[in-house]
N, C-alpha and C positions, 0 to 999 in steps of 0.2 A: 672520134667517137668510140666507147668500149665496145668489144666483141659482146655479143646477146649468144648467152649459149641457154637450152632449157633445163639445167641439171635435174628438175624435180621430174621431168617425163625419162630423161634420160636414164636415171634412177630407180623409179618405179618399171623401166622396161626391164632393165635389168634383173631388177629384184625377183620379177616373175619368171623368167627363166631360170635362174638363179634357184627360185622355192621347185618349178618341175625337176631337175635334177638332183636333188635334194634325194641322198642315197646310195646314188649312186659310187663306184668305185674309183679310189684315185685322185688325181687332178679335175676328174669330171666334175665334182660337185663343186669345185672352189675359186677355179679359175677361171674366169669370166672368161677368155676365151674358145677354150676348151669346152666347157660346159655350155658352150651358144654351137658349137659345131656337133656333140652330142645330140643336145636338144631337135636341132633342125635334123638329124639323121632319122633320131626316132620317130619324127614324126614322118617323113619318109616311109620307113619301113610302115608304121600305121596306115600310112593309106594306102601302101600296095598291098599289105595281109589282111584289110579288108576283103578287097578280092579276091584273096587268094582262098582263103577262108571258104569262100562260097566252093570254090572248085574242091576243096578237099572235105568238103560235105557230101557232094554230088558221089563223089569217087566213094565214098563210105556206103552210101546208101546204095550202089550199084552194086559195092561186095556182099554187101547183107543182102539184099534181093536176087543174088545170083546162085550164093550157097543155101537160100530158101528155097527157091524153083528146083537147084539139082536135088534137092532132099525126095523131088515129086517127075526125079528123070527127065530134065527139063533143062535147057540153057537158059540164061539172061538174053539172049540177043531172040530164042528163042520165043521165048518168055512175052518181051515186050511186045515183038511180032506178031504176037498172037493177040495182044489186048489192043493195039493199033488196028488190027482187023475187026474185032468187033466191037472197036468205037467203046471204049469205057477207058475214061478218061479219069485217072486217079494218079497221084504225085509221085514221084519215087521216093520221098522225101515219107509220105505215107504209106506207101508199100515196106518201106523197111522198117518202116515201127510195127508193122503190122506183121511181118515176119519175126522179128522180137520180142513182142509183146504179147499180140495175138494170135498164134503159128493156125488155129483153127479158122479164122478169117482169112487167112492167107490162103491154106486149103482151098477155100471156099473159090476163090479170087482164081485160084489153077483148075480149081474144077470144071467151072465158067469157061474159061478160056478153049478147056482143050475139043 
């Protein structure tokens, strides 16, 4: 009995690996093996810089809200401290648009606080 291979899936699997590397430098784009170990890395790295992503947002929005608060002789650790105390609950995420954007609502926000 002949070997049953599926060359048409096998084919199109390829081909779509093949088209995401598309660009890239080297051997990556052309050689089917190369460009399937490319592929799978990057997509690696996509899901860990997803998360990472998040953390180096966090850390942005802590420096913008911390050189806002000193502008008002005030620390970041300080800062929050003091909004944790009286219970007003607003993002840090919105606090540092609010220090860049708005510097008078932020005022506002230390004034509050202190």
């Amino acid at each position: 009995m002949p070997r049953s291979v599926n060359a048409v899936a096998s084919k199109a699997r390829r081909k779509k690996i093949m088209k995401e590397t598309k660009g890239q430098f080297g051997r990556r784009k052309n050689v089917w093996t190369v460009a399937k170990n490319a592929y799978e890395k990057g997509q690696v790295y996509a899901y860990r810089d997803r998360r990472v992503k998040k953390r180096n947002f966090r850390a942005l929005w802590i420096q913008r809200i911390n050189a806002a608060a000193r502008l008002y002789d005030m620390s970041y650790s300080v800062f929050m401290g003091k909004l944790h105390a009286k219970n007003i609950e607003i993002s840090r995420k919105v606090l540092a648009d609010l220090a860049v954007n708005n510097p008078e609502a932020f005022k506002a926000i230390v004034d509050a606080v202190r």
